[in-house]
C-alpha positions as CSV (number, residue, x, y, z in Angstrom):
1,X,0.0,0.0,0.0
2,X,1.6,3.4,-1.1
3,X,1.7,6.3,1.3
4,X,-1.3,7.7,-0.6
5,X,-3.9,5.4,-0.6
6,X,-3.3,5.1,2.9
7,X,-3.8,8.3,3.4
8,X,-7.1,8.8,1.5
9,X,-7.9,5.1,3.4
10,X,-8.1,7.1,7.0
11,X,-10.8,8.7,8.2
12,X,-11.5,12.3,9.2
13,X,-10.8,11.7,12.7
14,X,-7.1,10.2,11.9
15,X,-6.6,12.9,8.9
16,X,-7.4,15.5,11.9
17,X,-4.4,13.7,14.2
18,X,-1.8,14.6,11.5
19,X,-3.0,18.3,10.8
20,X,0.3,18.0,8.7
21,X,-0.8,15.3,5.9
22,X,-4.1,17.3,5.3
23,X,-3.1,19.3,2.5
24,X,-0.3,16.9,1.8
25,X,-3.0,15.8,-1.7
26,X,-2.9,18.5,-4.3
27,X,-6.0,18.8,-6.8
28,X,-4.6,19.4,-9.9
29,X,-6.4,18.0,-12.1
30,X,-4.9,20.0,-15.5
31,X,-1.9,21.7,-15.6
32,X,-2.8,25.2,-17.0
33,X,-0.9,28.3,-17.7
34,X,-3.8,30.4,-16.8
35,X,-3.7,32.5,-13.2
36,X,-7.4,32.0,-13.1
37,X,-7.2,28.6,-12.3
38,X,-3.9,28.9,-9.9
39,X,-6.6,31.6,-7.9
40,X,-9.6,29.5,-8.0
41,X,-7.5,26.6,-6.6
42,X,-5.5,29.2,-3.8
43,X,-9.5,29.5,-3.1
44,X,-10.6,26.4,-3.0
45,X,-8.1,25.1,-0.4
46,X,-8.2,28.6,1.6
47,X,-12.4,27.9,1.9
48,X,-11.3,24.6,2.6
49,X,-9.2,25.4,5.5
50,X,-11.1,27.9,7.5
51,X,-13.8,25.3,6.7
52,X,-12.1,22.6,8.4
53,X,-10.3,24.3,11.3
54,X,-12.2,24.3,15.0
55,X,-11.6,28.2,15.8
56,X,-9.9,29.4,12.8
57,X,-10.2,33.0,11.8
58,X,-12.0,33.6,8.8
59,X,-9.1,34.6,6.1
60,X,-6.4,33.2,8.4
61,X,-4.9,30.4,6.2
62,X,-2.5,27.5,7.5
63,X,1.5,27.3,6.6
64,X,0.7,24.1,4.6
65,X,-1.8,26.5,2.4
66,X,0.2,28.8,1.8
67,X,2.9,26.1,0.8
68,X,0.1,24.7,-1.6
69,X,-0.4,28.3,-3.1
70,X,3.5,29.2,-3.4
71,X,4.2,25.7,-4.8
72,X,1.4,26.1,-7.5
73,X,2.2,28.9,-8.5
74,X,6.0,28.2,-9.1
75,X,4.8,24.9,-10.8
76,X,2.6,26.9,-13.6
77,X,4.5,30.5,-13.7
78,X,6.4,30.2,-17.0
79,X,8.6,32.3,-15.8
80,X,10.1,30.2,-13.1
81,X,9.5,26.7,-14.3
82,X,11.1,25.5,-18.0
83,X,8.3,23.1,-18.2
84,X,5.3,25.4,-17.7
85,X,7.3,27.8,-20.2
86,X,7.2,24.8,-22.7
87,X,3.5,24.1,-22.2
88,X,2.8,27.7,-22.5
89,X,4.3,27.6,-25.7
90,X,3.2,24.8,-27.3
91,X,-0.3,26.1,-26.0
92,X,0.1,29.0,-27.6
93,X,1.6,27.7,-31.0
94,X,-2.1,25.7,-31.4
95,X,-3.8,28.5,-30.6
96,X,-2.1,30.6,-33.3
97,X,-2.5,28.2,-35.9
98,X,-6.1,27.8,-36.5
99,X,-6.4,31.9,-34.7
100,X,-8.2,31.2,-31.7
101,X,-7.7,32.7,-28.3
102,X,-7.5,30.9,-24.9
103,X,-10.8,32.3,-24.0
104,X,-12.4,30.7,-26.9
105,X,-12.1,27.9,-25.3
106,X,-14.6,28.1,-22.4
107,X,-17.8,26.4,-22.8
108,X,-20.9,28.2,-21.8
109,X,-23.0,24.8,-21.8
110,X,-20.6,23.5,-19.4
111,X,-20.3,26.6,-17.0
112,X,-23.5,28.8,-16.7
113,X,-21.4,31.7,-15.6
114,X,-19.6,31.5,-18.3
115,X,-22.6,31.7,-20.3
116,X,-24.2,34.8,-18.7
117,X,-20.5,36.3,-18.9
118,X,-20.7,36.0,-22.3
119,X,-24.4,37.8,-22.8
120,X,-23.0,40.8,-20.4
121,X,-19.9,41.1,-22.9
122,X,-20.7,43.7,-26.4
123,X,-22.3,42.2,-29.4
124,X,-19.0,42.9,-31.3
125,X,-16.5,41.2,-28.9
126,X,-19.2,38.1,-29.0
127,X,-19.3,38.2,-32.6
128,X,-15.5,38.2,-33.0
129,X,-15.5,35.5,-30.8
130,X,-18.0,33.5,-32.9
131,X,-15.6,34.3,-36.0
132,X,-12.7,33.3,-34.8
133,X,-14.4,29.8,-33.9
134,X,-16.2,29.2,-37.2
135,X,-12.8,29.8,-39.0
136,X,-10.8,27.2,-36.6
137,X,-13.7,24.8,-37.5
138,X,-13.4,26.0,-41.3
139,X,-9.6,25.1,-40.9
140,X,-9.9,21.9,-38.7
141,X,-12.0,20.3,-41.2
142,X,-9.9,21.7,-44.2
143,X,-7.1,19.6,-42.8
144,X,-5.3,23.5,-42.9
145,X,-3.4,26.2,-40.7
146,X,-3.5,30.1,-41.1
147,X,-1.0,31.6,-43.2
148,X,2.3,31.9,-41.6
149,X,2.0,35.9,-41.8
150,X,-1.7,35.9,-39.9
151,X,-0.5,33.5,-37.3
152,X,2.4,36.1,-36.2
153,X,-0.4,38.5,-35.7
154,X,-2.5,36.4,-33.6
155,X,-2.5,36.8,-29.8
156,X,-3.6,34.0,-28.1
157,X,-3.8,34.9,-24.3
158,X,-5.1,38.6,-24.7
159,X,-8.0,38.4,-22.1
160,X,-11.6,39.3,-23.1
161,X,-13.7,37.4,-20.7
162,X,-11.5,37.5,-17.4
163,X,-12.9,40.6,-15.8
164,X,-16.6,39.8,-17.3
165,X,-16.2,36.2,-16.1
166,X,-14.5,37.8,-12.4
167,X,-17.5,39.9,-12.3
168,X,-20.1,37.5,-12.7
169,X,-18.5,35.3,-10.3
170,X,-18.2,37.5,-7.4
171,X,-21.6,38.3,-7.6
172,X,-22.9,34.6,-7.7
173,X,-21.0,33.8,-4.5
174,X,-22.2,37.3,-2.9
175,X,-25.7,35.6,-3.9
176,X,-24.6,32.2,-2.3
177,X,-23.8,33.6,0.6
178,X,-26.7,35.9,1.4
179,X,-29.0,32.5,0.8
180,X,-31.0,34.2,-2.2
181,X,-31.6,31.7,-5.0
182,X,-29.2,31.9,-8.0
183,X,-30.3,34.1,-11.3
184,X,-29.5,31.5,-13.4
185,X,-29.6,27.7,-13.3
186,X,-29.6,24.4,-15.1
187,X,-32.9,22.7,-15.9
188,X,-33.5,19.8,-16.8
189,X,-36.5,19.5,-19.4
């Protein structure tokens, strides 16, 4: 038996025994160049610790989150780590060649907040957004790249949901946690 599965074998009461092995389990699930998800999981284990801690302060967060957060961030800063700089790039090199941006990428059937982001944003920034998809289908089914010159004018990671997506975000857990319903939800039909 590894040190793992023994770990995720013992039960809350033993886990609580060894306050040291509680973050010791990382949740990455995909390694992404994108600060977004580096912050949502720095939130996730920072809910999960003044969650989990008898007395803790609201905010106050443990030395082994803060380990969690510094060592993520290291692991997907391209800056600091040559293999998040070589995912970044190869990333970006896709991206270029059928002209999509990173943000294209989101699903708003998936993620309703992504969808309502997306009605908030201006008709034309929506439209260019539809473009830019029906031209990488046009090209994926082609079997063909953009021209060399049009894929050194492409910009892969310039953000045009972030903020939108930030916005909507905040105010869906400011609606969580005053107990009013949500605006928006799934339903199945």
């Amino acid at each position: 038996m590894s040190w793992l599965s023994s770990i995720i074998r013992q039960s809350p009461a033993q886990h609580e025994a060894r306050p040291n092995l509680r973050f010791a389990i990382i949740p990455v699930v995909q390694f992404h160049p994108n600060r977004e998800y580096i912050e949502a999981v720095v939130d996730w284990w920072r809910r999960k610790a003044t969650q989990s801690r008898p007395g803790g302060l609201i905010g106050q967060a443990s030395p082994d989150l803060r380990m969690a957060s510094s060592f993520l961030k290291w692991l997907t800063d391209p800056r600091r780590n040559w293999f998040a700089a070589q995912h970044y790039k190869a990333i970006s090199n896709r991206l270029k060649r059928y002209g999509l941006r990173y943000e294209d990428l989101y699903d708003p059937m998936y993620d309703l907040d992504i969808k309502e982001a997306l009605n908030r944003l201006p008709r034309e920034v929506v439209d260019a957004r539809n473009q830019r998809l029906k031209r990488a289908i046009d090209l994926s089914m082609k079997h063909e790249y953009l021209p060399e010159d049009l894929q050194a004018l492409q910009t892969p990671f310039r953000s045009y949901l972030k903020d939108m997506l930030a916005l909507v975000k905040k105010e869906s857990a400011e609606r969580e946690a005053l107990g009013a319903l949500p605006l928006y939800q799934r339903t199945i039909t």
